[in-house]
Backbone as JSON, one array per atom type, in Angstrom:
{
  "sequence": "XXXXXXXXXXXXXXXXXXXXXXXXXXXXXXXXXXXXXXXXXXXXXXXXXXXXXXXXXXXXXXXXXXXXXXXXXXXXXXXXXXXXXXXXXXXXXXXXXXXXXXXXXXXXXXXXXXXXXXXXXXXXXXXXXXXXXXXXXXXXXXXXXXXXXXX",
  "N": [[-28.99, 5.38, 21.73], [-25.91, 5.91, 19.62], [-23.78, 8.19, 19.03], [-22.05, 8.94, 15.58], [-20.25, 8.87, 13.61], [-17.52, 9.72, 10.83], [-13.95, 9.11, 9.89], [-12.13, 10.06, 7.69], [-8.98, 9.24, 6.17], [-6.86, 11.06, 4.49], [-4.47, 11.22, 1.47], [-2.3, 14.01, 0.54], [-0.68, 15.93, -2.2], [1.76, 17.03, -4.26], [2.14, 17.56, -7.79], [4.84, 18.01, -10.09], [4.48, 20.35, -11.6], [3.75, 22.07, -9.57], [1.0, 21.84, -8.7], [-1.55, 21.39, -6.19], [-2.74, 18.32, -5.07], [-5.23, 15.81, -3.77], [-6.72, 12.88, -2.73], [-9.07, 11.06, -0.9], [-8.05, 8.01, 1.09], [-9.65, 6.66, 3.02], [-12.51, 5.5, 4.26], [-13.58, 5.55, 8.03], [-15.95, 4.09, 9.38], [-17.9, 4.89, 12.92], [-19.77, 3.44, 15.18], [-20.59, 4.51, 17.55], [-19.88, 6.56, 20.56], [-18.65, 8.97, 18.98], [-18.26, 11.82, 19.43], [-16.67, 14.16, 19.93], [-15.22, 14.28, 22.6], [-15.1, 11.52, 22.95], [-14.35, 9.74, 20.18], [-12.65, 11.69, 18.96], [-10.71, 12.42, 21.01], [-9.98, 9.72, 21.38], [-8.66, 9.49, 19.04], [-6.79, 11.46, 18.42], [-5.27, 10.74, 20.68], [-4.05, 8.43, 19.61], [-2.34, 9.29, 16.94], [-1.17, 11.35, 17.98], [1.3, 10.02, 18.56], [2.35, 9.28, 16.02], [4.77, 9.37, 13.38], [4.96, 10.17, 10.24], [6.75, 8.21, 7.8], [8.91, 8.5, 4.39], [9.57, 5.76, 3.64], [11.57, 3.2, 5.15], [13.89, 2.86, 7.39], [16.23, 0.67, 8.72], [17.17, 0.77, 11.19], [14.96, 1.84, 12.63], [13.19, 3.5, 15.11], [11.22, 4.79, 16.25], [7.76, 5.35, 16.56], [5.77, 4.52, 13.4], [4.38, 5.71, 10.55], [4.83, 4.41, 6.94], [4.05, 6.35, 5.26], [0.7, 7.7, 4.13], [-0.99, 5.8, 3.52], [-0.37, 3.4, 4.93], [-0.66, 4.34, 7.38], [-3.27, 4.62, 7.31], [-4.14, 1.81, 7.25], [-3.07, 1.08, 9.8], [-4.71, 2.4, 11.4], [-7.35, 1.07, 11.46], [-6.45, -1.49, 12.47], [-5.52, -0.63, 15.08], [-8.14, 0.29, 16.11], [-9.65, -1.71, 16.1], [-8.98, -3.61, 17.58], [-8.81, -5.75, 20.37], [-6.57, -6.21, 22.01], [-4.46, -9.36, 22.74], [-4.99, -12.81, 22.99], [-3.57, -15.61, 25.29], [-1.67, -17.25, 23.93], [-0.94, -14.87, 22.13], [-2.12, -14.71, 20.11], [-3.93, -12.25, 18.14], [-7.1, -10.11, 19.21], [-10.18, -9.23, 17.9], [-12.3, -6.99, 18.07], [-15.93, -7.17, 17.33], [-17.98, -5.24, 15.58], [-19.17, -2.05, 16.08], [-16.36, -0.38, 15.02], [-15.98, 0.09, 11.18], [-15.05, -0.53, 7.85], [-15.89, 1.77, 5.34], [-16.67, 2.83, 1.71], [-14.38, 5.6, 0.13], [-15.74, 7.72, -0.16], [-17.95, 8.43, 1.27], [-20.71, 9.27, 2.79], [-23.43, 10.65, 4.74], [-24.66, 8.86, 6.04], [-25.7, 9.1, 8.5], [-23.86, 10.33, 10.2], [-22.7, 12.55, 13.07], [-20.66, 13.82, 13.29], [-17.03, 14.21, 11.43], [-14.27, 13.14, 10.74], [-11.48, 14.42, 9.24], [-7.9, 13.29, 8.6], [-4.76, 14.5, 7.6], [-1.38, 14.93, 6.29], [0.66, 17.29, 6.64], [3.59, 19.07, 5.42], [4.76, 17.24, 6.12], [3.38, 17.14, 8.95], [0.98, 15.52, 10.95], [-2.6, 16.76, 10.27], [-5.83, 17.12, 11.8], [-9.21, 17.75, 11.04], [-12.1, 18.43, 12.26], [-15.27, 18.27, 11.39], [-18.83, 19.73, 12.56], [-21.47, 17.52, 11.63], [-24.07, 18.25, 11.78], [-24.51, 20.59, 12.54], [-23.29, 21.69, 10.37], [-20.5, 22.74, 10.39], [-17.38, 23.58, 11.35], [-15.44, 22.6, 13.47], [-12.69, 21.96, 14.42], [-9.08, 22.01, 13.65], [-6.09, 20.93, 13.11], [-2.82, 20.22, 14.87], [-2.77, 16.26, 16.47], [-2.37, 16.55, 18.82], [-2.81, 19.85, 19.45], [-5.59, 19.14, 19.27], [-6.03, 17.75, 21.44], [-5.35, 19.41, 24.07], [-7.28, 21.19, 23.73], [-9.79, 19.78, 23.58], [-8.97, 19.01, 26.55], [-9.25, 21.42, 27.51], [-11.58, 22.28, 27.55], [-13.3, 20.29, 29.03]],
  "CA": [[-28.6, 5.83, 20.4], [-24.96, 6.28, 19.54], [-22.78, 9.34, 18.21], [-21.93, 8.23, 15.05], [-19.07, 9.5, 13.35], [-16.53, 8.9, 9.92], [-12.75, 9.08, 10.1], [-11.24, 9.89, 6.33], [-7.09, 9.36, 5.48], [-6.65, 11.49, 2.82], [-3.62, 11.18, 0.72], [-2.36, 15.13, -0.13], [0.5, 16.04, -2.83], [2.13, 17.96, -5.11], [2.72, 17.37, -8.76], [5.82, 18.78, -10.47], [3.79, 21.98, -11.46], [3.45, 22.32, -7.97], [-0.44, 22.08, -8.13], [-2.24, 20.53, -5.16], [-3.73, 17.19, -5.26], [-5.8, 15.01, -2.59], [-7.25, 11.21, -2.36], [-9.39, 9.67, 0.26], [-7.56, 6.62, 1.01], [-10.34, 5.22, 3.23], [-13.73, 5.9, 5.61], [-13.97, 4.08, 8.74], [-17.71, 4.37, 10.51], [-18.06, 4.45, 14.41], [-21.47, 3.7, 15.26], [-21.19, 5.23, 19.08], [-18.98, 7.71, 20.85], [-18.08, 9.65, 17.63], [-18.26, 12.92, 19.66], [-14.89, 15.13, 20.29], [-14.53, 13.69, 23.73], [-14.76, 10.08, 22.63], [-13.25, 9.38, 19.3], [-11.48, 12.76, 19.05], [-9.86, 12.05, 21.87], [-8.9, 8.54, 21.15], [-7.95, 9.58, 17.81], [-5.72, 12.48, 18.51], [-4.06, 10.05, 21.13], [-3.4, 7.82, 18.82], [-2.05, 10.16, 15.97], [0.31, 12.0, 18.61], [2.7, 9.34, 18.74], [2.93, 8.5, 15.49], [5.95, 10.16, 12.6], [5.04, 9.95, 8.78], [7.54, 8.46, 6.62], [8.73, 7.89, 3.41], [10.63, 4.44, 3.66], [11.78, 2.37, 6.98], [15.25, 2.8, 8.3], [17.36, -0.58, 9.63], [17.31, 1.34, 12.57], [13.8, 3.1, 12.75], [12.83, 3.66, 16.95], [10.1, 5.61, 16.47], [6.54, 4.69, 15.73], [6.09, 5.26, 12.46], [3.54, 4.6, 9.22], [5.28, 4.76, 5.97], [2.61, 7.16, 4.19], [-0.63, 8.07, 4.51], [-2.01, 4.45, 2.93], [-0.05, 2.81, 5.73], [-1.57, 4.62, 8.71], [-4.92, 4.13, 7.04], [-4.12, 0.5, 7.52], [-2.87, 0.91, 11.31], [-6.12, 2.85, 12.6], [-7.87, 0.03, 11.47], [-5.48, -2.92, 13.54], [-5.45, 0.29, 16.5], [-9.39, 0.45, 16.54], [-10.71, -3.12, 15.97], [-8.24, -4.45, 18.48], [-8.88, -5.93, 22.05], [-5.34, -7.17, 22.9], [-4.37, -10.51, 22.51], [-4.99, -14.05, 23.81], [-2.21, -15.64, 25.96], [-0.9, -17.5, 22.86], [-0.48, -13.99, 21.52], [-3.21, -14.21, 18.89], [-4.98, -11.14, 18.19], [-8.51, -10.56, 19.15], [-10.81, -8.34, 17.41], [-13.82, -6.46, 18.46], [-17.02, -7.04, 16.38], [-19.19, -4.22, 15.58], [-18.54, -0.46, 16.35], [-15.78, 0.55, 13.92], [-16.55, -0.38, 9.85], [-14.67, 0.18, 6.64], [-16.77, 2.3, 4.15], [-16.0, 3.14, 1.03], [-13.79, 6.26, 0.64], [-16.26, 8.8, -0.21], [-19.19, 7.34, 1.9], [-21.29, 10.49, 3.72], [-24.91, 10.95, 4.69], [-24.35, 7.88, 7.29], [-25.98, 9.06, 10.13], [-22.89, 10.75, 11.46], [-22.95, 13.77, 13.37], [-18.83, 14.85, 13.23], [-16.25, 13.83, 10.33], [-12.81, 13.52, 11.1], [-10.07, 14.01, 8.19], [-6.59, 12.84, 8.92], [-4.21, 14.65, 6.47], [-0.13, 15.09, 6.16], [0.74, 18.79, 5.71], [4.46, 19.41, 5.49], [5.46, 15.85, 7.14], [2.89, 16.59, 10.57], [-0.29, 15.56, 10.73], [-3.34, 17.12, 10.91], [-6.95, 16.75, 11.93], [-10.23, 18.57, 10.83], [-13.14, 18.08, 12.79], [-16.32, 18.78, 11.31], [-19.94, 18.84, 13.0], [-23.05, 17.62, 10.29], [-25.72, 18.7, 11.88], [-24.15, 22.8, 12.49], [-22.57, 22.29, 8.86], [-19.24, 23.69, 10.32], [-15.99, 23.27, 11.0], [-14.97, 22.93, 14.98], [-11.35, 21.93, 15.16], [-8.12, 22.14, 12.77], [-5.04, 21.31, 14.04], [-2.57, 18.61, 15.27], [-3.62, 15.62, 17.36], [-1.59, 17.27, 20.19], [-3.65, 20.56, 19.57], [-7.15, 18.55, 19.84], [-6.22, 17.14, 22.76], [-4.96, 20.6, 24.8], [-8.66, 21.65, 23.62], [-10.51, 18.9, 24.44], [-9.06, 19.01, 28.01], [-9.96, 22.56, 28.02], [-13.2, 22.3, 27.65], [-13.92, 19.4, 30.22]],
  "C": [[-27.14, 6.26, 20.41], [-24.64, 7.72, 18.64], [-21.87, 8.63, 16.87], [-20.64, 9.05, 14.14], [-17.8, 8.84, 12.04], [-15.23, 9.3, 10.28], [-12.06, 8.66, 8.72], [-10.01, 10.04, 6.57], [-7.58, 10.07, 4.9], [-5.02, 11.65, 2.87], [-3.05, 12.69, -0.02], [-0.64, 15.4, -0.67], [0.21, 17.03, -3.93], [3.11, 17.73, -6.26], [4.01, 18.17, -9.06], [5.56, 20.01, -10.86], [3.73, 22.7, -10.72], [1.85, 22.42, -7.86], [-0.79, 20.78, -6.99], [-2.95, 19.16, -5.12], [-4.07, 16.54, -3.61], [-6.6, 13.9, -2.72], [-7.58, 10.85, -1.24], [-8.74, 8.55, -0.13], [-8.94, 5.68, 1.48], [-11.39, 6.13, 4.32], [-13.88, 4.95, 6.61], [-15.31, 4.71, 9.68], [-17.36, 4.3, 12.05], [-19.43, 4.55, 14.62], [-21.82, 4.76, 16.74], [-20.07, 6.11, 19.44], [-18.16, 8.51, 20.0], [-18.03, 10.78, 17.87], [-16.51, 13.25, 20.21], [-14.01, 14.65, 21.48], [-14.31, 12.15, 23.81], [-14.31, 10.1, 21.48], [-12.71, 10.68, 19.08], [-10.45, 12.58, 19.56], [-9.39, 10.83, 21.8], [-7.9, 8.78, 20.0], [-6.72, 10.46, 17.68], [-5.07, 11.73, 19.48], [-3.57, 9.89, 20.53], [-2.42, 8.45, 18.17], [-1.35, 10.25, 16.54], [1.54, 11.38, 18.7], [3.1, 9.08, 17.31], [4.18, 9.5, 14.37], [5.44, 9.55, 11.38], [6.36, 10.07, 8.04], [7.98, 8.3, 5.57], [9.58, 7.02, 2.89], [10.98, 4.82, 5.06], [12.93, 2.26, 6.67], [15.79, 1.29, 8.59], [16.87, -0.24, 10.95], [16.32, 2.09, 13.31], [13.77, 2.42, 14.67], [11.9, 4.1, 17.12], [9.01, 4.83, 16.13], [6.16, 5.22, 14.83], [5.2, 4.48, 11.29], [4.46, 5.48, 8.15], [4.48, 4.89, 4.95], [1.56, 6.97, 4.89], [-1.89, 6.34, 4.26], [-1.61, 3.41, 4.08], [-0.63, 3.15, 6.97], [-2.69, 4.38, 8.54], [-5.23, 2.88, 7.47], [-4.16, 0.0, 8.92], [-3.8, 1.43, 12.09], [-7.01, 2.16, 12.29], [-7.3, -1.25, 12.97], [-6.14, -1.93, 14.88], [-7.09, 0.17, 17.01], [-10.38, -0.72, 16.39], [-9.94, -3.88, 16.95], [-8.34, -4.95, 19.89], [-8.03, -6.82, 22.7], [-5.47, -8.5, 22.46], [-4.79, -11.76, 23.57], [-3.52, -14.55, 24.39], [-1.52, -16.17, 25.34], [-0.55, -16.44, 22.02], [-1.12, -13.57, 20.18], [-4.24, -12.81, 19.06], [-6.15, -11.16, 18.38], [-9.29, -9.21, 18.76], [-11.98, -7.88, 17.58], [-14.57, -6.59, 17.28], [-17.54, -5.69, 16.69], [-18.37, -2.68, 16.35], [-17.87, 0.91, 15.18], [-15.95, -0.32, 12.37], [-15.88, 0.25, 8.92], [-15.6, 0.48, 5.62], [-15.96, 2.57, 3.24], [-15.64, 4.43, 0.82], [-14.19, 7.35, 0.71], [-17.64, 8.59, 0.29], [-19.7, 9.14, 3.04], [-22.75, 10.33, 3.79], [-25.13, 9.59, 5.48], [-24.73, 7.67, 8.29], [-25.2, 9.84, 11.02], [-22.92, 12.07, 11.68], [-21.71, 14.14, 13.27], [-18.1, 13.47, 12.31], [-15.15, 14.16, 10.87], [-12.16, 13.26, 9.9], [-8.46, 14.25, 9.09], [-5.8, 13.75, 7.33], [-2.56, 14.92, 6.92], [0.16, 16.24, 5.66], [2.14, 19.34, 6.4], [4.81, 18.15, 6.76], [4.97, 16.2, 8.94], [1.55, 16.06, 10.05], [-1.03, 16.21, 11.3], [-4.84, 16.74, 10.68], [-8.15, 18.2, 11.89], [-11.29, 18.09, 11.23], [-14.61, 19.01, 12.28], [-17.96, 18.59, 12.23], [-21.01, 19.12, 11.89], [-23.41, 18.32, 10.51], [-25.52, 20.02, 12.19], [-23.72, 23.12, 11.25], [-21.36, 23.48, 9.42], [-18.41, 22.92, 11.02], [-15.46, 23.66, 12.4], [-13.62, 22.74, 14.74], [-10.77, 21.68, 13.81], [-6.72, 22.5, 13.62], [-4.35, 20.11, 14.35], [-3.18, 17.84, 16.22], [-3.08, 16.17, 18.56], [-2.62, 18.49, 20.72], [-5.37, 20.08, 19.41], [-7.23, 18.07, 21.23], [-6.23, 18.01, 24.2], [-6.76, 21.17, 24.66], [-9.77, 21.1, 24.19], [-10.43, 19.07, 25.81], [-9.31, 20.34, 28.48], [-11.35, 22.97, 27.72], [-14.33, 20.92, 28.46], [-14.33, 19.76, 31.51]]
}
């Protein structure tokens, strides 16, 4: 039986009023290792490298999604991906990870990960279902310092 687990973008801003707004961009399913030490930990790899921004440089060096609808797009490519063939074609894992739609819950999954942009870092909220609470908050840097302290 797998650990099953969603992984929301959300999209968070601030009208000219200055009130708060927020949009799921997108849900992606994992049917198996959806626990803190498996996709946490891949996920807060991932994340750590990357820089949110808003428009691409000539000169950009960094790795970098431009917005929150753009990284939504790249942890897709990042998590369906199994390297290429030697002509350089991409090859894609079947089965595992799944786009749901953006408000998709009651799934099966035991922990929820939101991805959000708060003051140009990102951060991650780890919930677990089945305790109905709220384990981790924090960058992918600070999931990962946690994670390895508790191995």
């Amino acid at each position: 039986m797998g650990t099953r687990s969603l992984t929301k973008v959300i999209d968070s801003w601030e009208n000219e009023k200055g009130e708060k707004h927020s949009k799921t961009i997108t849900c992606m399913y994992r049917q198996y290792d959806g626990y803190m030490e498996g996709h946490g930990h891949d996920l807060a790899e991932w994340l750590s490298k990357y820089t949110i921004v808003n428009g691409i440089g000539l000169d950009e060096k960094r790795l970098i999604a431009n917005g929150m609808t753009c990284l939504a797009a790249q942890m897709y490519v990042h998590f369906k991906s199994n390297g290429c063939k030697e002509d350089g074609t991409p090859v894609s894992t079947p089965g595992n990870f799944y786009c749901y739609p953006p408000d998709s819950q009651d799934c099966g999954e035991e922990y929820i990960y939101e991805i959000e942009k708060n003051k140009n870092q990102l951060k991650i909220t780890v919930y677990d279902v089945w305790d109905k609470k709220e384990i981790f908050h924090g960058t992918p840097q600070e999931l990962l310092e946690q994670i390895e302290v508790e191995a």
